[in-house]
C-alpha positions in Angstrom: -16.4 -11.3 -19.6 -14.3 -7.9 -18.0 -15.4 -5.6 -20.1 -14.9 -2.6 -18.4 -11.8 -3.3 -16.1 -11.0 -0.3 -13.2 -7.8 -0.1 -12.8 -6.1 2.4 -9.8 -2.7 3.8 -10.8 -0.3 5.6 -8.3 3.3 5.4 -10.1 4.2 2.8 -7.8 6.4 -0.4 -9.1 3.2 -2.3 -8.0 0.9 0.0 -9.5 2.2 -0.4 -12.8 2.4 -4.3 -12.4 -1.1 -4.2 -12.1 -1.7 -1.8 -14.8 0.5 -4.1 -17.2 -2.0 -7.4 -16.1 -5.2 -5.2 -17.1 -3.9 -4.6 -20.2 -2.9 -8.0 -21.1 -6.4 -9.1 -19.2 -8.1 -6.4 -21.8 -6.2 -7.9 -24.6 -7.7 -11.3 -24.0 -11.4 -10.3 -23.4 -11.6 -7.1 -25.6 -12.4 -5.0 -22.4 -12.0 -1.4 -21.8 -9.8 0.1 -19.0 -10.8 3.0 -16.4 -7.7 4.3 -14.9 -8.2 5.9 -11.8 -5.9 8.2 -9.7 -7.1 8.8 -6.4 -5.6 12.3 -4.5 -5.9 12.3 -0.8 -4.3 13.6 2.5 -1.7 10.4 2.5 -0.8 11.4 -0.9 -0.3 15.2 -0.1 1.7 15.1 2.9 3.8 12.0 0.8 4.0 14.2 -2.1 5.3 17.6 -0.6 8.4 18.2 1.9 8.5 20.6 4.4 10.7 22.9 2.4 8.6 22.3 -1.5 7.5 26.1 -1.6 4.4 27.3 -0.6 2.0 25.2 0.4 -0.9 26.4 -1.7 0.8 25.7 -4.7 1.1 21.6 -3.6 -2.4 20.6 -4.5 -2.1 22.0 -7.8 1.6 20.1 -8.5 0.1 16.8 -7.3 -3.1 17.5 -9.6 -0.4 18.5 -12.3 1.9 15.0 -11.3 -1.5 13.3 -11.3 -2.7 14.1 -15.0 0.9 13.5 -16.2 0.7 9.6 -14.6 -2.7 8.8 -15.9 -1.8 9.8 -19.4 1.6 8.1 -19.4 -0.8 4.7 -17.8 -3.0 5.5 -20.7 -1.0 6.0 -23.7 0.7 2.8 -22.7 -2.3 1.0 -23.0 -3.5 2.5 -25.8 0.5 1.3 -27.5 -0.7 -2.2 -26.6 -4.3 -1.8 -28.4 -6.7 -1.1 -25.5 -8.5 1.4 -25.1 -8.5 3.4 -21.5 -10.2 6.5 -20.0 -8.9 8.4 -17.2 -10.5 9.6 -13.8 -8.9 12.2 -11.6 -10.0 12.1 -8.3 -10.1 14.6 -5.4 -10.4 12.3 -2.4 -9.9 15.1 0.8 -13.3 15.0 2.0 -14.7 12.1 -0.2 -13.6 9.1 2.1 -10.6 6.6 2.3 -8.8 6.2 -1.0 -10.5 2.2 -0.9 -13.8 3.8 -0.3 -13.4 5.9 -3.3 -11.8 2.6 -5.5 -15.2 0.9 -4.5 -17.2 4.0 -5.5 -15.9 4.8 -8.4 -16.9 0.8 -9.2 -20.2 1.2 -9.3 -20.1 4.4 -10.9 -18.6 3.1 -13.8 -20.5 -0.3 -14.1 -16.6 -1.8 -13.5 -16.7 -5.5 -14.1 -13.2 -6.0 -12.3 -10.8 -4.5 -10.5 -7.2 -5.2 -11.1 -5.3 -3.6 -8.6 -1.3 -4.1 -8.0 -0.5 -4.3 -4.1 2.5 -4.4 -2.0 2.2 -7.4 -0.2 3.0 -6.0 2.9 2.7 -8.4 6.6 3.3 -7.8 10.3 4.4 -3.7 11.1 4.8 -2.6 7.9 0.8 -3.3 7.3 0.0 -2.3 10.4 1.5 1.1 10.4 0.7 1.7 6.1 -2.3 0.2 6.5 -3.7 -2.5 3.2 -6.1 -0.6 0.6 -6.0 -3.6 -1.7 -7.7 -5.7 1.5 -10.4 -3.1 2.3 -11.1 -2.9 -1.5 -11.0 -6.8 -2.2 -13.5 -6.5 1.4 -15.7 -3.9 0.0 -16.1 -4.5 -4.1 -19.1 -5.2 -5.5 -17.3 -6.5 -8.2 -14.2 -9.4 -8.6 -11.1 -8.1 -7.5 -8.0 -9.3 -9.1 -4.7 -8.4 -6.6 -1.5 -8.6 -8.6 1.5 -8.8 -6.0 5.2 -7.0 -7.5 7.6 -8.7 -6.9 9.5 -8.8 -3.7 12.8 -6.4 -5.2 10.1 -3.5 -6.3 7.9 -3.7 -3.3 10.7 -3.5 -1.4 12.1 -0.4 -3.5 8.3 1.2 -2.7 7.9 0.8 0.7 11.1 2.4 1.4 10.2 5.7 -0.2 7.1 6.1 2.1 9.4 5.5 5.6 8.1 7.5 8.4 10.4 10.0 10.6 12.5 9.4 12.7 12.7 10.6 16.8 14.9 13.5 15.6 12.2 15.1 13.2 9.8 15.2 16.3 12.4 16.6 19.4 13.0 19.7 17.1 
């Protein structure tokens, strides 16, 4: 039962709620985790300001800020027992992060995926659109959502608020 659990990490308050149930889940079963980190257009252009230095040096900060997370996600799974391996992808011209969650499922033979999500209803899913649906549509596999709660999704969505009117008249 779950013996090879894929579980994608982005730093967010959700993110490591669901990396926290893997572990536990792992635990129970004696499974093994895949962490995954996923770079793509959403995460550049959230990752970088206007004003971060030049932008050839951006991909290679977020592939820097990338390696950093998945170790942190995996030495904390390894301090609880559980053995994890890391994946790094490059997602620019390899599909929708989702697509790439459901790929990189049958790739590794993933038994489960245990994914943390936001929650998110009405505007704010329309406009941020719901990865954890289109993989939970998509997976070949069970799919195990793990909501934060309300407080730290809250504290998330608010760092990824889009521009105002002013940003566009100048």
């Amino acid at each position: 039962m779950y013996q090879h659990i894929l579980v994608p990490v982005d730093g967010s308050s959700t993110s490591g709620e669901g990396l926290a149930e893997s572990i536990r889940l792992a635990k129970l079963t004696g499974g093994r985790l895949r962490l995954v980190h996923i770079l793509d257009e959403l995460s550049f252009a959230l990752g970088m300001d206007a004003y971060a230095g030049h932008s050839g040096d951006w991909l290679e900060v977020l592939r820097t800020n990338a390696v950093t997370l998945l170790e942190k996600a995996r030495a904390q799974a390894q301090a609880e027992g559980v053995e994890a391996d890391v994946v790094l992808r490059d997602g620019f011209k390899a599909g929708a992060v989702h697509d790439q969650v459901v790929t990189e499922a049958i790739a590794s033979k993933a038994d489960l995926i245990v994914l943390g999500t936001h929650g998110r209803r009405g505007l704010s899913r329309w406009a941020m659109g719901s990865s954890a649906e289109h993989i939970l549509r998509m997976a070949p596999v069970p799919v195990l959502l793990i909501r934060a709660p309300e407080v730290a999704a809250k504290v998330d969505y608010e760092r990824f608020s889009l521009p105002d009117g002013l940003v566009a008249n100048q």
